[in-house]
Every structure is written in structure tokens, then in C-alpha cells.
PQR file of N, CA, C, O and H, with PARSE charges and radii, in Angstrom:
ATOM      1  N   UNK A   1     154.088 188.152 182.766 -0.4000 1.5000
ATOM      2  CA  UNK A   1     154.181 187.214 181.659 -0.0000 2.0000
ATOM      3  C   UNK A   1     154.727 187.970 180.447  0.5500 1.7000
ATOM      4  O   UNK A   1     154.470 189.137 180.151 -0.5500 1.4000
ATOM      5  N   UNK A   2     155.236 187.423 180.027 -0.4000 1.5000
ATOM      6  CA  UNK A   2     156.456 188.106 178.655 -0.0000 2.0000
ATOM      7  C   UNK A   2     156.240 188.113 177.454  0.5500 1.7000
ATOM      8  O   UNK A   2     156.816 187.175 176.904 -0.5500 1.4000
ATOM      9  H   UNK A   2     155.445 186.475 180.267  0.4000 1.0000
ATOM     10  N   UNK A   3     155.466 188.970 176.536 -0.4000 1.5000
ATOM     11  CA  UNK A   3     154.443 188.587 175.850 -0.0000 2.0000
ATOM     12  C   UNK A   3     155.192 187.527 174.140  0.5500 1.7000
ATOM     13  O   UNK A   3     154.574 186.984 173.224 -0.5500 1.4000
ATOM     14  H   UNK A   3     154.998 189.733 176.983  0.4000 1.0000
ATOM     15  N   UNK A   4     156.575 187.642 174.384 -0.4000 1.5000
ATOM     16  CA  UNK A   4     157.232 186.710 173.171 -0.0000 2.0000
ATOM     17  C   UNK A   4     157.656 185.600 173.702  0.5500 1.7000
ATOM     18  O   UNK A   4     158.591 185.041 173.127 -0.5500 1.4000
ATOM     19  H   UNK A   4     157.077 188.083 175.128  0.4000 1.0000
ATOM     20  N   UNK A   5     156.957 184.839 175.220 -0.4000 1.5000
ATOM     21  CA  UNK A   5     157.194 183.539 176.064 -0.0000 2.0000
ATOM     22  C   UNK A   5     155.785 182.373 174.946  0.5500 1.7000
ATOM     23  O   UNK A   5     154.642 182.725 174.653 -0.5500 1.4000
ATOM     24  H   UNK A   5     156.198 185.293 175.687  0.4000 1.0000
ATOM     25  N   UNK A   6     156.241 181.489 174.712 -0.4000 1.5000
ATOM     26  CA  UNK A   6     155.736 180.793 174.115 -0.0000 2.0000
ATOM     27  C   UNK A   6     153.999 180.187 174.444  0.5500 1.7000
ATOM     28  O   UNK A   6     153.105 179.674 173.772 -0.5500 1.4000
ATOM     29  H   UNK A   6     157.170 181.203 174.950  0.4000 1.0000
ATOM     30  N   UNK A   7     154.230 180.679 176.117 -0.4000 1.5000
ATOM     31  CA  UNK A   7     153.055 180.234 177.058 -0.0000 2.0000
ATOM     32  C   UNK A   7     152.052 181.152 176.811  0.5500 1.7000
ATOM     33  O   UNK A   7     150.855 180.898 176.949 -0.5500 1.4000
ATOM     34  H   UNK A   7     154.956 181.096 176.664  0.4000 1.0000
ATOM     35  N   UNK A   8     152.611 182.463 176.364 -0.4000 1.5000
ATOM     36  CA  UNK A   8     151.090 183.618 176.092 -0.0000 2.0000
ATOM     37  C   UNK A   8     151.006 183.235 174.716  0.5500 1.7000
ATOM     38  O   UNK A   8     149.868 183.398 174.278 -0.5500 1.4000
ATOM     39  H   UNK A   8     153.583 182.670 176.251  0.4000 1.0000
ATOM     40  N   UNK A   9     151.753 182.821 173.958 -0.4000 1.5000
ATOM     41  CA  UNK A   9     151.176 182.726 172.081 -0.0000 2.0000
ATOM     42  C   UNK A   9     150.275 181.900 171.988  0.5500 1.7000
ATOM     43  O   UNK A   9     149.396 182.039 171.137 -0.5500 1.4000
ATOM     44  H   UNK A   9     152.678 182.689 174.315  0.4000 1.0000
ATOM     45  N   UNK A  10     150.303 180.403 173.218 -0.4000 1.5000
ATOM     46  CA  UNK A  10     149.448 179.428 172.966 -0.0000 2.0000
ATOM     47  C   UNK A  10     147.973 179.793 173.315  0.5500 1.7000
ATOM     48  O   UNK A  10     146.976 179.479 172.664 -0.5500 1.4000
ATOM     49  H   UNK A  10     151.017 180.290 173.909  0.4000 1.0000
ATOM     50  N   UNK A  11     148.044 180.717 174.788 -0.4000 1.5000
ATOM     51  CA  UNK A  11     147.196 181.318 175.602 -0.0000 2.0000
ATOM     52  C   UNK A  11     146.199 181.995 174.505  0.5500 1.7000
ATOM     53  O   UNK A  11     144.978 181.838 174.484 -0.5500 1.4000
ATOM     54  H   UNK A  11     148.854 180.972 175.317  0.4000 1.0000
ATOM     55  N   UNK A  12     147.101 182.917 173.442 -0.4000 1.5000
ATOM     56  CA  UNK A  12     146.322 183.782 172.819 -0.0000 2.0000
ATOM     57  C   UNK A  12     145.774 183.146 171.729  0.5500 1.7000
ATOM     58  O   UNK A  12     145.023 183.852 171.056 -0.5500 1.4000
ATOM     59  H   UNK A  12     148.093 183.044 173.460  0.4000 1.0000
ATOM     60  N   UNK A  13     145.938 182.020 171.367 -0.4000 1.5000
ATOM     61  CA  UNK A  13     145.435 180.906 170.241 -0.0000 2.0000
ATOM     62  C   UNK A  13     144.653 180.048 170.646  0.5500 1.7000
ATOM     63  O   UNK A  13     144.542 179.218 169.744 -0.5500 1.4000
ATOM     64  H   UNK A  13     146.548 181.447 171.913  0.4000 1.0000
ATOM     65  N   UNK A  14     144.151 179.823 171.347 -0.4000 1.5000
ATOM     66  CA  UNK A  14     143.050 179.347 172.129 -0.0000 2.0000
ATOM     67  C   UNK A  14     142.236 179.896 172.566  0.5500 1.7000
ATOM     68  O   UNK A  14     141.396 179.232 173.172 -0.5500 1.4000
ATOM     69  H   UNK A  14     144.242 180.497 172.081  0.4000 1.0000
ATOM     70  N   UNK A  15     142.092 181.160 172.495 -0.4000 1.5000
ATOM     71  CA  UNK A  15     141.517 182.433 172.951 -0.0000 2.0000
ATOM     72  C   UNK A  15     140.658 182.912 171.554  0.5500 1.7000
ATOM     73  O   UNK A  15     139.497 183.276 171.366 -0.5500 1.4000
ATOM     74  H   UNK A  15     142.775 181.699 172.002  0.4000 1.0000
ATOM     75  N   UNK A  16     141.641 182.751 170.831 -0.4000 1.5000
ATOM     76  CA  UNK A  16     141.075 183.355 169.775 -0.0000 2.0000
ATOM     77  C   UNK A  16     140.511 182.009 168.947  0.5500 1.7000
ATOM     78  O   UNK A  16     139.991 182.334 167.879 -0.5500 1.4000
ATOM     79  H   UNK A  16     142.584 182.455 170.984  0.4000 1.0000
ATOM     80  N   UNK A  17     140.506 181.011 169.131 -0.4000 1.5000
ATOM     81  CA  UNK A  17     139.902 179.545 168.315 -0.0000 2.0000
ATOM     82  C   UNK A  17     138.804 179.121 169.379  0.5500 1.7000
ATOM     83  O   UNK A  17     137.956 178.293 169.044 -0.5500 1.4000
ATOM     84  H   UNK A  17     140.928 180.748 169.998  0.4000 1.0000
ATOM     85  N   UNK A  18     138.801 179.556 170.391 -0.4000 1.5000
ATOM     86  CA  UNK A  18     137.238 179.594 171.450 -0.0000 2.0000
ATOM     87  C   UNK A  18     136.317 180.575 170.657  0.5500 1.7000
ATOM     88  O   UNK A  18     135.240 180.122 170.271 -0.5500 1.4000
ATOM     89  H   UNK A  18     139.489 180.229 170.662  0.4000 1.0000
ATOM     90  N   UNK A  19     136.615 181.813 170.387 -0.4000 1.5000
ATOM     91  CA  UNK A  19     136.285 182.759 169.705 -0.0000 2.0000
ATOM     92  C   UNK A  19     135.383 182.423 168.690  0.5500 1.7000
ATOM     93  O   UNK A  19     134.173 182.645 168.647 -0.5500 1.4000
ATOM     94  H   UNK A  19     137.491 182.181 170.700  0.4000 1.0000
ATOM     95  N   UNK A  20     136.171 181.812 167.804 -0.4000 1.5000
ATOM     96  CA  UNK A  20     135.934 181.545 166.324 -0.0000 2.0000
ATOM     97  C   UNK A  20     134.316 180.174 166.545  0.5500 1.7000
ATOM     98  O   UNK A  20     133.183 179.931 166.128 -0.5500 1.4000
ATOM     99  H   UNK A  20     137.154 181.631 167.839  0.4000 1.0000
ATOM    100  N   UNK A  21     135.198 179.780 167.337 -0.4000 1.5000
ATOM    101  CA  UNK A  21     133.834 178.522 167.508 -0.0000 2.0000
ATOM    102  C   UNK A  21     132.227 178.678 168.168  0.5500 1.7000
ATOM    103  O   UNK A  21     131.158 178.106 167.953 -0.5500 1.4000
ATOM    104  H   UNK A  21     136.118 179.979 167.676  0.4000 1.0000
ATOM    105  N   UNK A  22     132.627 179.637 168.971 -0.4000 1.5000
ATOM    106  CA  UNK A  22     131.344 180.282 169.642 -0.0000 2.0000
ATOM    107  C   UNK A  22     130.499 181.353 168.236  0.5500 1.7000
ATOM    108  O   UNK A  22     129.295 181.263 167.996 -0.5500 1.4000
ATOM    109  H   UNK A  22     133.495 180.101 169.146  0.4000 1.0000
ATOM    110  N   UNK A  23     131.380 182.220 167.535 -0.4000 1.5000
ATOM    111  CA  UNK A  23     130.613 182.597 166.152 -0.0000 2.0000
ATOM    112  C   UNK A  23     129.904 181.628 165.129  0.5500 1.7000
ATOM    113  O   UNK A  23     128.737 181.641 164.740 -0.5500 1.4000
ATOM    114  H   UNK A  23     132.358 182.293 167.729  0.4000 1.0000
ATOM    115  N   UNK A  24     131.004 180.736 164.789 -0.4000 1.5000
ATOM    116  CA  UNK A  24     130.251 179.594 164.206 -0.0000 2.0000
ATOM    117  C   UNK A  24     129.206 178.639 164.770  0.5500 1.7000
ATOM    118  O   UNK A  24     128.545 177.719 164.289 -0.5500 1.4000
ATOM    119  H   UNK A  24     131.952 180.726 165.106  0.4000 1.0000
ATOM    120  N   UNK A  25     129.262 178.953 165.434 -0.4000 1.5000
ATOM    121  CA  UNK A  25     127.967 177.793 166.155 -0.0000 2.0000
ATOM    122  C   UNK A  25     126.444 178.643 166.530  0.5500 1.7000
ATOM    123  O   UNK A  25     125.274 178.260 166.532 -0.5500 1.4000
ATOM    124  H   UNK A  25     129.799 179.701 165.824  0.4000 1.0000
ATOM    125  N   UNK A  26     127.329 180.443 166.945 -0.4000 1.5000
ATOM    126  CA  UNK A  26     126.049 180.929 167.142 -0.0000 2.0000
ATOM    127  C   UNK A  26     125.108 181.492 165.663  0.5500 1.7000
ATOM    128  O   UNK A  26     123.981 181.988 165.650 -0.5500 1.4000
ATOM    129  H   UNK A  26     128.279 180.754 166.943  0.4000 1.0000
ATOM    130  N   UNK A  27     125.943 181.232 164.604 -0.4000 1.5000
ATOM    131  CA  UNK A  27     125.828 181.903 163.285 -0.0000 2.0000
ATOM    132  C   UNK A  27     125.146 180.275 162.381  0.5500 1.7000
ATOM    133  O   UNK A  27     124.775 180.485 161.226 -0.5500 1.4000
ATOM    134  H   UNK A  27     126.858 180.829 164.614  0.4000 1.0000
ATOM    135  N   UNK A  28     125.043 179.171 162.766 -0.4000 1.5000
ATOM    136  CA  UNK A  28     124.037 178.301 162.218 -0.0000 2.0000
ATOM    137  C   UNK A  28     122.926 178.712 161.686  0.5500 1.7000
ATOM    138  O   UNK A  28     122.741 178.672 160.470 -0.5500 1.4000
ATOM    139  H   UNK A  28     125.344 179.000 163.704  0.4000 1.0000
ATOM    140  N   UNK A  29     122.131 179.116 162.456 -0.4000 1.5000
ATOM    141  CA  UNK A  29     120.843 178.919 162.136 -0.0000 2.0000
ATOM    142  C   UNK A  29     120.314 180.080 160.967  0.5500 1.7000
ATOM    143  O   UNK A  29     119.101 180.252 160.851 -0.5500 1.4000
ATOM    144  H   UNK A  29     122.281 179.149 163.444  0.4000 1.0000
ATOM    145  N   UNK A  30     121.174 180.788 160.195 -0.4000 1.5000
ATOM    146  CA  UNK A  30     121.347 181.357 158.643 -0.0000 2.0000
ATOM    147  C   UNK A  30     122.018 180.404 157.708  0.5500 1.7000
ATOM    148  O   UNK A  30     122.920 180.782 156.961 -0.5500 1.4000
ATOM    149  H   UNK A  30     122.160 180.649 160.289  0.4000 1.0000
ATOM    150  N   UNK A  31     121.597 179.198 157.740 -0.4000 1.5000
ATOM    151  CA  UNK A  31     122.035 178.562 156.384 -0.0000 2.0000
ATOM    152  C   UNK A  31     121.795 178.857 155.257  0.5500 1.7000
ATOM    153  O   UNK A  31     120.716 179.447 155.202 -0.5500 1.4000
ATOM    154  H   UNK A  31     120.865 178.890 158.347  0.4000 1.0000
ATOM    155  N   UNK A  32     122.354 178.723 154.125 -0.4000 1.5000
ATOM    156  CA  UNK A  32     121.958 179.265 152.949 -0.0000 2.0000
ATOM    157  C   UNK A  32     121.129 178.087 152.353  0.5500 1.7000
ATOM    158  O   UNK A  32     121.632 176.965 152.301 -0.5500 1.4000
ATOM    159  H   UNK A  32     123.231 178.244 154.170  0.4000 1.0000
ATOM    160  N   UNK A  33     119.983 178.305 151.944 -0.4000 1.5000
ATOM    161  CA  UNK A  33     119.577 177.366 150.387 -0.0000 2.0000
ATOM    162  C   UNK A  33     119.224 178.353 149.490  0.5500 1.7000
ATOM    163  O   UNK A  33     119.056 179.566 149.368 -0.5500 1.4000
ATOM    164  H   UNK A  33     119.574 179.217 151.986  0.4000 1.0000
ATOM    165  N   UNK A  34     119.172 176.859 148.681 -0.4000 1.5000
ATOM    166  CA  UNK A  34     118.857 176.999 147.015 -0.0000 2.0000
ATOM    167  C   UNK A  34     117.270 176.981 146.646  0.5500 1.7000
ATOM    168  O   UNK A  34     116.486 176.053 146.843 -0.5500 1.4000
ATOM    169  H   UNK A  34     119.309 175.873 148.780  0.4000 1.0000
ATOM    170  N   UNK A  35     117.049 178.032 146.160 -0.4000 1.5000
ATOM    171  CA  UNK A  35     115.201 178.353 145.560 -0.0000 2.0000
ATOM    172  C   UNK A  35     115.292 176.510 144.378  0.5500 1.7000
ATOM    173  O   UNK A  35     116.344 176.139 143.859 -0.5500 1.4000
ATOM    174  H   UNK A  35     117.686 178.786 146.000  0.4000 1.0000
ATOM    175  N   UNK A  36     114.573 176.091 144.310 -0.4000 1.5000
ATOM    176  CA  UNK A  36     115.095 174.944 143.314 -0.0000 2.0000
ATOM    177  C   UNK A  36     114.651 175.469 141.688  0.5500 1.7000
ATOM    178  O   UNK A  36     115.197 175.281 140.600 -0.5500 1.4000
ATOM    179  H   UNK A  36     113.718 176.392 144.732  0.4000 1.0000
ATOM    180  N   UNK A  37     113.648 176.060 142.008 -0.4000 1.5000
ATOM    181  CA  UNK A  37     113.172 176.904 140.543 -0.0000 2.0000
ATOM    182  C   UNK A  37     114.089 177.795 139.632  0.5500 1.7000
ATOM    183  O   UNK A  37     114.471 177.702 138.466 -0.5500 1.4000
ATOM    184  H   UNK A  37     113.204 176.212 142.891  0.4000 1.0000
ATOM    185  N   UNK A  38     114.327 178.908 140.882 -0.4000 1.5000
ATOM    186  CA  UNK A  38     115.264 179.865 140.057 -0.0000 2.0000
ATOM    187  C   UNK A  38     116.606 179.937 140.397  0.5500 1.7000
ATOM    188  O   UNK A  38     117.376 180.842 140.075 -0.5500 1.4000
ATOM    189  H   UNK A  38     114.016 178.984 141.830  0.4000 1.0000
ATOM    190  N   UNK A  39     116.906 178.783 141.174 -0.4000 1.5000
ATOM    191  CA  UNK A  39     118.622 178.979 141.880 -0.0000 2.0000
ATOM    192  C   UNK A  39     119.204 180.142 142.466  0.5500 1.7000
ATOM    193  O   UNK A  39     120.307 180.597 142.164 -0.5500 1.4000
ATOM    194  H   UNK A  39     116.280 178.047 141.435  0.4000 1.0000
ATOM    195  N   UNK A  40     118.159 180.762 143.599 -0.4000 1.5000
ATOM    196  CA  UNK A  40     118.851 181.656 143.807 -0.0000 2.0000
ATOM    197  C   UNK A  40     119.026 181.221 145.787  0.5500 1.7000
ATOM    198  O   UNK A  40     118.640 180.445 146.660 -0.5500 1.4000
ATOM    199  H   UNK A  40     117.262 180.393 143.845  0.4000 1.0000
ATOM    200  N   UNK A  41     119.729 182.181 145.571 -0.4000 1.5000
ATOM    201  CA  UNK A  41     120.066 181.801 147.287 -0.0000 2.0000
ATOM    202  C   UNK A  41     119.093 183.005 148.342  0.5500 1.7000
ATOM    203  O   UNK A  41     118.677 184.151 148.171 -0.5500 1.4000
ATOM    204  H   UNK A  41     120.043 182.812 144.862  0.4000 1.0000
ATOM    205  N   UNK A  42     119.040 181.967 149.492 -0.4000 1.5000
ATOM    206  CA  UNK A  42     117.896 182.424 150.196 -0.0000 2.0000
ATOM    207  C   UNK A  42     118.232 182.283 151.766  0.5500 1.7000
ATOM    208  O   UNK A  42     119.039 181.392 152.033 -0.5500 1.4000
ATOM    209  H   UNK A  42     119.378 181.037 149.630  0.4000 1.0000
ATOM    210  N   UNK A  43     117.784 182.952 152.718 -0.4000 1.5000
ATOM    211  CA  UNK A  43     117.941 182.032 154.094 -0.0000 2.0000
ATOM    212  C   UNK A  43     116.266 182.657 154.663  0.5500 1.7000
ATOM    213  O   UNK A  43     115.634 183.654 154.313 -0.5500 1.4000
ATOM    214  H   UNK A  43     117.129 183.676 152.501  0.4000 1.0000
ATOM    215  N   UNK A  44     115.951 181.572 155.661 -0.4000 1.5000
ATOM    216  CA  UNK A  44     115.185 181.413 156.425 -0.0000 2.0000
ATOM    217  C   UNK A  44     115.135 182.653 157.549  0.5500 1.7000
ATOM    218  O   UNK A  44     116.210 182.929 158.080 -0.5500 1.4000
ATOM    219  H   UNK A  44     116.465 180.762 155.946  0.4000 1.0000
ATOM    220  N   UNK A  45     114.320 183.178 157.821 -0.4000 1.5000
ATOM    221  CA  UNK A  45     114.622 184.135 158.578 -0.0000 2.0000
ATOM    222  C   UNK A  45     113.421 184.165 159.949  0.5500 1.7000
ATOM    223  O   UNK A  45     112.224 184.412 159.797 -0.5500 1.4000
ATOM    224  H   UNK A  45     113.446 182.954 157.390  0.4000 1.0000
ATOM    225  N   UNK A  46     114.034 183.880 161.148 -0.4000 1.5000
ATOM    226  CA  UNK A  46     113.547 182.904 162.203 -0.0000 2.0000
ATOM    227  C   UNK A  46     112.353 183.720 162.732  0.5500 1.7000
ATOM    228  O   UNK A  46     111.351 183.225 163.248 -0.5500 1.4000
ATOM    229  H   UNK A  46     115.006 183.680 161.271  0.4000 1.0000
ATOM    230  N   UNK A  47     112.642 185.359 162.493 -0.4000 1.5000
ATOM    231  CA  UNK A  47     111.642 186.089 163.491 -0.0000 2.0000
ATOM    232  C   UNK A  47     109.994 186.255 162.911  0.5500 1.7000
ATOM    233  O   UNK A  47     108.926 186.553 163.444 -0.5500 1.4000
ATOM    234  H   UNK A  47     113.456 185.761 162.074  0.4000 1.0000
ATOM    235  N   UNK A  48     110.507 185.826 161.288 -0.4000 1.5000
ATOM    236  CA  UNK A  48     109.161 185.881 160.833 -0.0000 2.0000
ATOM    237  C   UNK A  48     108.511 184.506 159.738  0.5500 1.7000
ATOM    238  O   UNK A  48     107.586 184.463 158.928 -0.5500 1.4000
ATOM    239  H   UNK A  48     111.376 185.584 160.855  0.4000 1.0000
ATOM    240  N   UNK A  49     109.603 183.422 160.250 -0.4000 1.5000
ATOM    241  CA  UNK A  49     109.846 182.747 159.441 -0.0000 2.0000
ATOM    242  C   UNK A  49     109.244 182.664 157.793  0.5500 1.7000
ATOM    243  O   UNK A  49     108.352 181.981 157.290 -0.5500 1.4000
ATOM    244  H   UNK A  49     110.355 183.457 160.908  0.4000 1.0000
ATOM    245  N   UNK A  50     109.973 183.470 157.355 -0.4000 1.5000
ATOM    246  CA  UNK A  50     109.949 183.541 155.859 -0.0000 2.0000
ATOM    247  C   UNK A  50     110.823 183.280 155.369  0.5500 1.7000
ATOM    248  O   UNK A  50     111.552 182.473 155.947 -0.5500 1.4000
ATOM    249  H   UNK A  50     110.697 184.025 157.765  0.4000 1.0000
ATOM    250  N   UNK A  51     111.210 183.770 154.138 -0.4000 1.5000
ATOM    251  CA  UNK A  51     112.240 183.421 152.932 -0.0000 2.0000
ATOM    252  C   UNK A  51     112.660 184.763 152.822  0.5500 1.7000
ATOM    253  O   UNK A  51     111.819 185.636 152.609 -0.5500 1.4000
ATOM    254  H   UNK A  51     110.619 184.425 153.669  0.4000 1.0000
ATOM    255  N   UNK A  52     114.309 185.139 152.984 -0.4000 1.5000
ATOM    256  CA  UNK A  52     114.990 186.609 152.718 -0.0000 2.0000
ATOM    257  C   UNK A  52     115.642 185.918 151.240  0.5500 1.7000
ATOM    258  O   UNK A  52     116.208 184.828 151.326 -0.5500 1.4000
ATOM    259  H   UNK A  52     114.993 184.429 153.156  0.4000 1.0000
ATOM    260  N   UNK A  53     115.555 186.446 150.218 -0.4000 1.5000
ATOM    261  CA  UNK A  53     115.921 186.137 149.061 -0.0000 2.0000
ATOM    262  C   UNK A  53     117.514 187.072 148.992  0.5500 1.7000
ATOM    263  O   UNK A  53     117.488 188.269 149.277 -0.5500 1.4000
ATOM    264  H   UNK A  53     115.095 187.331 150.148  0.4000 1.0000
ATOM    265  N   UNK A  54     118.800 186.415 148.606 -0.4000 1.5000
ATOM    266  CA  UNK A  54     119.948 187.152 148.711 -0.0000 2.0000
ATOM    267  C   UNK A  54     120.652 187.585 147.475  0.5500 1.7000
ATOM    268  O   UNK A  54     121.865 187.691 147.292 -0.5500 1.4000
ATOM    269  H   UNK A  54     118.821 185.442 148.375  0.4000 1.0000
ATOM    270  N   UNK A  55     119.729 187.800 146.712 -0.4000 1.5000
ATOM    271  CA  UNK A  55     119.882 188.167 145.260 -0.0000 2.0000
ATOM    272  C   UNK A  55     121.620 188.110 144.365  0.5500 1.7000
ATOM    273  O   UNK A  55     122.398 188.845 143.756 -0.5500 1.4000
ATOM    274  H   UNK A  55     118.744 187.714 146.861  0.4000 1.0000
ATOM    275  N   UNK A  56     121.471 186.730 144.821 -0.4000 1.5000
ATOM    276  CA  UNK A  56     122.492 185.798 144.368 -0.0000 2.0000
ATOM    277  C   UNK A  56     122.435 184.637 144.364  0.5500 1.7000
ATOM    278  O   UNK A  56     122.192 184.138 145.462 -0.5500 1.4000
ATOM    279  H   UNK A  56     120.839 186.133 145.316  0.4000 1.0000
ATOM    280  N   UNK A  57     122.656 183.510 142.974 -0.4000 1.5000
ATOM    281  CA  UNK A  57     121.871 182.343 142.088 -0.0000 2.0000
ATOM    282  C   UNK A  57     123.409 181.553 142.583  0.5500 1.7000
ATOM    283  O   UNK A  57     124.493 182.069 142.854 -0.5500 1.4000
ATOM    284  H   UNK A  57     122.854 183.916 142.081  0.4000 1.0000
ATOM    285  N   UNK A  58     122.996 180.148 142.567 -0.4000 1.5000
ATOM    286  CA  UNK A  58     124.005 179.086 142.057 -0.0000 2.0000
ATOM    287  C   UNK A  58     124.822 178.999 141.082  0.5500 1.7000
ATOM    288  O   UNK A  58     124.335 178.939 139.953 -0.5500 1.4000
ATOM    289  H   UNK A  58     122.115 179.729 142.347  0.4000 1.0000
ATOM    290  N   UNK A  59     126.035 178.973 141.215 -0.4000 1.5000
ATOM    291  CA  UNK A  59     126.488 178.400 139.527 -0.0000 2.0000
ATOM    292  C   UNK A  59     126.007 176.908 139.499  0.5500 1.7000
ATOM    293  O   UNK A  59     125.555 176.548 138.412 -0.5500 1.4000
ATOM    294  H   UNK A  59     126.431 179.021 142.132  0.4000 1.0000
ATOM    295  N   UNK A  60     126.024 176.050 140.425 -0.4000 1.5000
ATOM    296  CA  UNK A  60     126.222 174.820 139.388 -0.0000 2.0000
ATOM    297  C   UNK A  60     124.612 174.593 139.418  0.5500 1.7000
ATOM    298  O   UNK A  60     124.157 173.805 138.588 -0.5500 1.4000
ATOM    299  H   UNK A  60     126.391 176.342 141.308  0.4000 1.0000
ATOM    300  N   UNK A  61     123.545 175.358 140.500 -0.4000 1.5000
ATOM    301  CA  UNK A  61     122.355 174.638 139.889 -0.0000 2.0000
ATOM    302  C   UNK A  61     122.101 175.545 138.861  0.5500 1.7000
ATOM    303  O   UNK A  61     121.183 175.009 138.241 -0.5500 1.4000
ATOM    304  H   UNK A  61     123.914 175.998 141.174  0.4000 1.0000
ATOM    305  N   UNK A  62     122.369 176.607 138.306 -0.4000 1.5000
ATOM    306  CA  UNK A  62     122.253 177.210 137.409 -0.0000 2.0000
ATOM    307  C   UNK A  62     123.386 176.426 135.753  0.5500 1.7000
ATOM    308  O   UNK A  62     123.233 176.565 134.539 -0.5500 1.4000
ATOM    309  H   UNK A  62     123.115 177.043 138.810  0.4000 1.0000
ATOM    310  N   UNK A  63     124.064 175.921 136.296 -0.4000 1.5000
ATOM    311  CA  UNK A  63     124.520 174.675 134.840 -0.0000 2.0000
ATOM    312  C   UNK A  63     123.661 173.716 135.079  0.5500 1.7000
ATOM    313  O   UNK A  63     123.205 173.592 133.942 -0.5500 1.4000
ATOM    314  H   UNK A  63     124.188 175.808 137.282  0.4000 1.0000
ATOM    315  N   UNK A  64     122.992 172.795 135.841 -0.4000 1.5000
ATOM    316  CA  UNK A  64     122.558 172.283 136.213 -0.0000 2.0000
ATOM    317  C   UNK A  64     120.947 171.924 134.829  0.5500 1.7000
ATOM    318  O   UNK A  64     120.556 171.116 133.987 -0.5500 1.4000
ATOM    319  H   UNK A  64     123.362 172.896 136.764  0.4000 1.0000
ATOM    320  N   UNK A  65     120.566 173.343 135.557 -0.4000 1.5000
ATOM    321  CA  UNK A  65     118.738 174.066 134.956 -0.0000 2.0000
ATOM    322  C   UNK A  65     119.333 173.978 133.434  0.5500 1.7000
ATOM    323  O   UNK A  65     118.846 173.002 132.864 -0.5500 1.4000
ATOM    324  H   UNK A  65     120.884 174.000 136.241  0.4000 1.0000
ATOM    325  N   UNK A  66     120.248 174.714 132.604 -0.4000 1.5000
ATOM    326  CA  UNK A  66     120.846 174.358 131.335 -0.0000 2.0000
ATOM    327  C   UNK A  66     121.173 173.468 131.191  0.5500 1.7000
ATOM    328  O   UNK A  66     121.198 173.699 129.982 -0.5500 1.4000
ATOM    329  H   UNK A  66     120.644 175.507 133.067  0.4000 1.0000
ATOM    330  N   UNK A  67     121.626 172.167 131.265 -0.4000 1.5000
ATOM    331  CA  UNK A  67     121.137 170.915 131.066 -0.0000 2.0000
ATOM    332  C   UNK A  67     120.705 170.214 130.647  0.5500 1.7000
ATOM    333  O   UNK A  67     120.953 169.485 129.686 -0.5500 1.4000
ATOM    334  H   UNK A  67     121.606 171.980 132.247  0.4000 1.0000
ATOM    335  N   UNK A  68     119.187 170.418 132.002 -0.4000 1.5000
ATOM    336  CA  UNK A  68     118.253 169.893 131.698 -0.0000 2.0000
ATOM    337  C   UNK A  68     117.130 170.717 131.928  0.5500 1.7000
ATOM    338  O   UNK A  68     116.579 170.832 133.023 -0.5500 1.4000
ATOM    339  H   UNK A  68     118.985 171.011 132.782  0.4000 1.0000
ATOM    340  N   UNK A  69     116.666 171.512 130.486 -0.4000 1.5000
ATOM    341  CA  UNK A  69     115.852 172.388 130.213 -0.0000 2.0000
ATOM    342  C   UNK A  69     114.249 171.934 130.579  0.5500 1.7000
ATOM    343  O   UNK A  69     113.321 172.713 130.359 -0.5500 1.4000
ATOM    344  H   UNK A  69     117.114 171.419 129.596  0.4000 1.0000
TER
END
């Protein structure tokens, strides 16, 4: 197979977008939220289910909290 034949570029783009989808799907269950108090970002962390705090805030719930004080 000839690797500038149009049949391996598609081959290798499907290969690599199987790829991409199997990360994203296995990478769910780290969603990010929002602390609602201090706007900071947080994820759930499954093995001990707690709160990993990612010592990084919202902008907009942080315009948000200024606001409405």
C-alpha cells in the first residue's frame, strides 16, 4: 500500500478519530465543577470520592459573585 494513495490517508484518519473518541469517553468521569461559594474549580475524585480542588476560579462566576454581592 503506497503511503500517498488516498486509501491509507483515510485509513489513517479513522484511526486516529477512533483514537480521539475512546480518550474522550474514557476521560468523562473528571468533569470539572464550580465550588458555588468561592468559584473555584474542582473535580470529583472517584477512588476516594472527595473534592480535588484545581486551584483555579471561574471568570464568569467570579463576575457573577461581583454583581451580586
Amino acid at each position: 500500500m503506497n503511503i500517498y494513495s488516498n486509501k491509507f490517508a483515510i485509513i489513517v484518519i479513522i484511526v486516529l478519530v477512533c483514537i480521539l473518541a475512546l480518550q474522550v469517553s474514557s476521560n468523562s468521569n473528571s468533569n470539572q465543577l464550580i465550588d458555588s461559594e468561592t468559584c473555584e474549580l474542582y473535580i470529583i475524585d472517584q477512588k476516594i470520592n472527595a473534592k480535588k480542588y484545581l486551584n483555579e476560579f471561574d471568570s464568569k462566576c467570579l463576575d457573577f459573585k461581583n454583581l451580586n454581592p
